[in-house]
N, C-alpha and C positions, 0 to 999 in steps of 0.2 A: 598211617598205620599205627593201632595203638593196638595192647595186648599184653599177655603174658605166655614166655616160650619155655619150655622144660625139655631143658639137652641133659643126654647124657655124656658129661663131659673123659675127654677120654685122658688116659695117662700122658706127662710129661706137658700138658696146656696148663698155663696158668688160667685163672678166672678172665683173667683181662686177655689175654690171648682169643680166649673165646669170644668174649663182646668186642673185641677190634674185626674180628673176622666175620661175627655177625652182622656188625656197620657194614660191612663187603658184600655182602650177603643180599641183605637189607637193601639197603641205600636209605639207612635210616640212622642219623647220628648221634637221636635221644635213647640210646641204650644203657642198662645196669643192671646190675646181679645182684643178689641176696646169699649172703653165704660164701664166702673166698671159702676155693679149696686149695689145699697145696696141690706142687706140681704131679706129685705119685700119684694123688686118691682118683679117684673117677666116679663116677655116681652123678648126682640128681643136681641141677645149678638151676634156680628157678633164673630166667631172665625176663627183664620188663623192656617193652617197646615204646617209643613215643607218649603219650599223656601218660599210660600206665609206671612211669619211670616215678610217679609219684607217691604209691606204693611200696620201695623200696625199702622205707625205713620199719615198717609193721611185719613184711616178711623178715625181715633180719632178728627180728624179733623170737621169731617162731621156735617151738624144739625141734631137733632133727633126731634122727636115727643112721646110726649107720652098720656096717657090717666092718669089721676090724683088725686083724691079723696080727696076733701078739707071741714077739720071737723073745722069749726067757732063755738067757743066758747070756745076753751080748745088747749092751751099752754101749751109745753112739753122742757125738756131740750136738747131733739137732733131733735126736730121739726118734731118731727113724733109722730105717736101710741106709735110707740114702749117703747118710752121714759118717764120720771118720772113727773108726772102732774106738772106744776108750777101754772096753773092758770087756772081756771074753771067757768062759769057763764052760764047762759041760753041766747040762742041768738035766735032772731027771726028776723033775716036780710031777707028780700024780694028778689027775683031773681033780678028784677028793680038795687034795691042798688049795688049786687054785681057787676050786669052785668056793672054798673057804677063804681066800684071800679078796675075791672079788666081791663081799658082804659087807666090808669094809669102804667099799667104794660106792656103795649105793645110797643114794639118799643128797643131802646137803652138803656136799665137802669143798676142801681150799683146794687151789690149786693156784704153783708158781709156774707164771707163764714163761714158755722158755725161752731162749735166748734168740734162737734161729724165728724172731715172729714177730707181727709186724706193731708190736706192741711198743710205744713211747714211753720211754725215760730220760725225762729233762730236755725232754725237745726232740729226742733222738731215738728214729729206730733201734729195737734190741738187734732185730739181724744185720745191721750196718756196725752196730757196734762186735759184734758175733764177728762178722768176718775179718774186722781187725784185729782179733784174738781177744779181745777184750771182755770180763763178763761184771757185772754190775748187780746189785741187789734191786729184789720185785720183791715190789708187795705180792701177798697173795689175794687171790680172787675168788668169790664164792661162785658157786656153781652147783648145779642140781645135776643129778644123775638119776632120773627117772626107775632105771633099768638096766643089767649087763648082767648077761648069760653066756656061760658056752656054748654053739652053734656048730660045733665040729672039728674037725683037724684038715688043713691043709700042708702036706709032709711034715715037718719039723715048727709046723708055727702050730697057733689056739687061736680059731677063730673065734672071735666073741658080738654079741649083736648087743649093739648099745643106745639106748633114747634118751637123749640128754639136754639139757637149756642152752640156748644163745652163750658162745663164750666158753665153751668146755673143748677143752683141748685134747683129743684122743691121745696123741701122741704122747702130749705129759701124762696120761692114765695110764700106758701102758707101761711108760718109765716107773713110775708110781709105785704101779703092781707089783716090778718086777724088784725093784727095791724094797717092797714089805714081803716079797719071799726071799730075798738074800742070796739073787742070783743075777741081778739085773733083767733088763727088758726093753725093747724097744718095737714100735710099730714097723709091720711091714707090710702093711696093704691100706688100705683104706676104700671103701664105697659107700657114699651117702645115700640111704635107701629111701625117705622119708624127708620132708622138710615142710611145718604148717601140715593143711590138706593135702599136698601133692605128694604122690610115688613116683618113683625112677620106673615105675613099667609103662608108664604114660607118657616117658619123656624121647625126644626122638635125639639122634646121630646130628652132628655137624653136616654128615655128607646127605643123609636124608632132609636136611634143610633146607641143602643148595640143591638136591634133585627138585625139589618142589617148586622153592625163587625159580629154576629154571623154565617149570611147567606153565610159571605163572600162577600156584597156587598155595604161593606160601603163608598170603594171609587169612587161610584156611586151618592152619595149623597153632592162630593163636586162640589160648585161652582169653573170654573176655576179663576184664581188671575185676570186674567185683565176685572171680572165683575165689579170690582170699582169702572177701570178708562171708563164706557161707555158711560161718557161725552166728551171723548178728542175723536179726529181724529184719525184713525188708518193711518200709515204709513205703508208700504209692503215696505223694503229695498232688494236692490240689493246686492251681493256676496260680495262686496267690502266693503260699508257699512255695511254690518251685521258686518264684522269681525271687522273693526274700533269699533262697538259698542262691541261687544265679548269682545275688548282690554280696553276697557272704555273710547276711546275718542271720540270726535264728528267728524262731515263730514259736508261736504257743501249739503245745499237742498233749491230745489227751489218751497217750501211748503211754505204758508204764515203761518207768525209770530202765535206761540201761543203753547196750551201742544198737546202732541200726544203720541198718545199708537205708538213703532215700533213692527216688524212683521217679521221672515224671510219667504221670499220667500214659504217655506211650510207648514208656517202657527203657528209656535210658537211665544208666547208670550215671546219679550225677552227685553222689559223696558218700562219704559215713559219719557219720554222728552219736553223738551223746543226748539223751535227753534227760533232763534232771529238774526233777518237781515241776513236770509241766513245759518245761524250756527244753526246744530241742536247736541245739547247738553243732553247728556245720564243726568237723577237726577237719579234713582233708577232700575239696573237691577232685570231680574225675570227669567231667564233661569237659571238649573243647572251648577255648574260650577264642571268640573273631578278635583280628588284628586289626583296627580301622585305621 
């Protein structure tokens, strides 16, 4: 079983909750995710199946989008609901204000990653050391921020729709935010709408999974792997080619410079590649390989 599966994952699972349950599922134990959510958010978890598990590093890559829930006036220790109030006041910020504070966030900015994440310092998780009460100094991180608009009101929060680079932290955005209006802020929602090519409207339920494994028609429901890459060129190679690639070297091609999906001749997906001045260079196989 190889593939790739898009859940919409639900609130209170962790990412890994989901890929243990998917093993369950499954009965397939080469499974992995692109994109750790926290426990609150829900939205779009791209998963890889068997040989496609070797994909995971290029989705991770990808920008994502999400949809985002920003409560101003209340500061929390892990910059969310979830977490322990530090700071509470009544806020009566106007759309105007914010829509002017979030101009500031758009484009290239720092961000220090927070405390509650699964980010190493000196060896050691920030949230391991977070829950000892302990907080430590982070460097900051650059980050792109594509996009971030207001999308509406849900009661007392600002939804906001945000497309952003590998590595941006919504949470700390909204902290951020709420810090450059001088009322504090913290996330209370989160949905990942968007990650790479794929949308959360394409993506199915845990329970719609296992009704399928049930029907016997689960592996119906996987994307094949080279959905990822269908930004690159597909290359169709020749007999001779395929095997050089099979072997893991390159060949000469007279394809202009750039990545490309290759192909054999009947149509399996069997790498991507680089070709450069002529040389076209295998990065990452995706055909099975026999065990003898």
């Amino acid at each position: 079983m190889n593939g790739i599966l898009l859940v919409d994952k639900p609130a209170e699972w962790t990412s890994n909750d989901v890929v243990q349950k998917l093993r369950g599922i499954l009965h397939e134990r080469r499974i992995g995710h692109a994109g750790t959510l926290d426990p609150m958010a829900t939205g779009l978890l791209t998963v890889f199946v068997g040989r496609a598990t070797r994909a995971v590093e290029f989705a991770e890559a990808d920008a994502k989008r999400y949809r985002a829930g920003l409560r101003l006036g209340l500061s929390t220790d892990t910059q969310d609901t979830s977490g322990t109030v530090l700071h509470s006041v009544p806020q009566q910020v106007k759309e105007a204000e914010l829509s002017s504070a979030l101009l500031s966030f758009q484009g290239t900015i720092q961000q220090v990653p927070p405390m509650y994440s699964a980010v190493k310092v000196n060896g050691e998780r920030l949230y391991r050391l977070a829950r000892k009460g302990e907080t430590v100094e982070r460097a900051p991180r650059t980050v792109t921020v594509d996009r971030i608009r207001i999308c509406g009101r849900d009661g007392e929060d600002w939804m906001l729709d945000v497309s952003c680079s590998k590595g941006t932290y919504i949470r700390t955005l909204c902290h951020d935010i709420g810090e450059t209006l001088g009322c504090g802020g913290c996330m209370s929602s989160l949905r990942r709408l968007e990650a790479g090519l794929f949308k959360v409207e394409n993506a199915l339920t845990l329970e719609q999974i296992q009704e399928a494994a049930s029907a016997g028609a689960v592996e119906q429901l996987l994307l094949p792997a080279d959905s990822l890459f269908l930004d690159r060129r597909a290359l169709v190679l020749n007999a001779g080619d395929e095997k050089r690639v099979r072997n893991g070297g390159p060949f000469r091609s007279g394809e202009p410079d750039g990545p490309v999906r290759l192909y054999s001749a009947s149509g399996e997906f069997l790498a991507i590649a680089e070709i450069t001045r002529g040389e076209c260079r295998p990065i990452k196989s995706f055909f099975e390989v026999s065990v003898k």
